[in-house]
N, C-alpha and C positions, 0 to 999 in steps of 0.2 A: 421224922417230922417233929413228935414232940421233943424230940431232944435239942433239935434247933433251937426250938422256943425258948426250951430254959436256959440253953447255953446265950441265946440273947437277952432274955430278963436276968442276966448275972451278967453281962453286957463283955461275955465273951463271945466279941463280935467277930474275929477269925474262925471261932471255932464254930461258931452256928453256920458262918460262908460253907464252909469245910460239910456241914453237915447237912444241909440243903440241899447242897451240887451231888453228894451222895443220894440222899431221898431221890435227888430227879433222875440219879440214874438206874433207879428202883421201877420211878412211878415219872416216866418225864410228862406227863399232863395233870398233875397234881396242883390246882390253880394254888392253892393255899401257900406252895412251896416255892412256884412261883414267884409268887407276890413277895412271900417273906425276903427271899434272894436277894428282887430285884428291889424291896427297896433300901436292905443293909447293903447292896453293892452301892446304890446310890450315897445315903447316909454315910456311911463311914469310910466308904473309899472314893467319893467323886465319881462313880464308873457310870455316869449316864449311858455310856456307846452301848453296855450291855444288862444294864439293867432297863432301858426302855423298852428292849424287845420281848424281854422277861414278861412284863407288867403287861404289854401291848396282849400276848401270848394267852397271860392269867387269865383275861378278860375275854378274849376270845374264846374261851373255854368254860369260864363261868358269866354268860355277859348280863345277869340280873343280881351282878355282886356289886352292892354301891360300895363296898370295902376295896374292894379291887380297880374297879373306876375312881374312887379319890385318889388312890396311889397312882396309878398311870398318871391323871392329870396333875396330880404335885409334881411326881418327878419330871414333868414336858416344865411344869411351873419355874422350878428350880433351874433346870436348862437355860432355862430365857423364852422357851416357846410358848408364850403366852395364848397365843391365840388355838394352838395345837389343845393348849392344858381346858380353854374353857367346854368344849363338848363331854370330854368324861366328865369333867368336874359338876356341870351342869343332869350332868346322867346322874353323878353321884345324890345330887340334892333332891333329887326327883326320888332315886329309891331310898335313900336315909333322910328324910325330911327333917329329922329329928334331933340330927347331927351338930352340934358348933362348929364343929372341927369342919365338915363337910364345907358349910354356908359360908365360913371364914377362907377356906382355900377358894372356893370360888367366887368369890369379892375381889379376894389378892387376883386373881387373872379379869375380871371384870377390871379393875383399877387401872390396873398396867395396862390394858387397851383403850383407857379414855372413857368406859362405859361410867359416868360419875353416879348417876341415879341407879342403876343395877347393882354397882357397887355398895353404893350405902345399904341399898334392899337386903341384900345380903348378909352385908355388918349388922346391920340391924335385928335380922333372922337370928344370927349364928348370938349375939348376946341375948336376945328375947329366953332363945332356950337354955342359957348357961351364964349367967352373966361373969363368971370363973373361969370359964374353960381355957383352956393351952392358947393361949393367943387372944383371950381378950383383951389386954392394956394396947398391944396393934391396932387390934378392932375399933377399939373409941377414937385411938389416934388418927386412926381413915377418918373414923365421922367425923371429929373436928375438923381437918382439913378439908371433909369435903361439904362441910356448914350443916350438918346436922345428921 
């Protein structure tokens, strides 16, 4: 497992696939391995069909991991399945309160179903705690479109 890590923070991203699928056939209920999987199969290979069930899996195994819940509902996010992505997403903001990252992916699913005020709530959140983080120049870009 950690080996994965680092072969993907050196963003050898074959090789942490490679060594993940090994770890789970070590340890096949290891949420953390899981998750990592499914979401370099999503990232770097497109493979929604098998990395959802992964992340789905992770969560049902650890389901007070708001780590593991923001990844499930990004990857349904990414898909197109907006409406599938906001319940984890929503789970995730509840145990990571704290999160940009969190409050920002769950705006992005709030948005794309028309939610305009839950959506800004969100953006709002998610810059309140980081006005930096991975996706705030997005973030403001929602607000303005959606007046404030």
């Amino acid at each position: 497992l950690r080996l994965g890590v680092a072969l993907d923070r050196q963003r050898k991203h074959d090789a942490a696939i490679s060594m993940y699928r090994k770890t789970l056939e070590l340890m096949p209920n290891d949420p953390v391995a899981l998750n990592n999987l499914a979401w370099l199969l999503a990232e770097q290979k497109k493979n929604y069909h098998e990395a959802i069930p992964l992340a789905q899996k992770a969560v049902g195994l650890a389901p007070n991991s708001g780590e593991l819940h923001d990844t499930l509902g990004w990857l349904l996010f990414q898909k197109g399945d907006y409406k599938g992505a906001e319940p984890p997403l929503q789970k995730a903001s509840e145990l990571l309160p704290g999160n940009p990252s969190v409050h920002f992916h769950l705006g992005m699913a709030q948005f794309m179903l028309g939610r305009k005020s839950e959506a800004a709530s969100s953006m709002r959140r998610a810059l309140q705690y980081d006005p930096k983080f991975d996706g705030a120049d997005k973030a403001q870009r929602i607000l303005q479109e959606l007046g404030g």
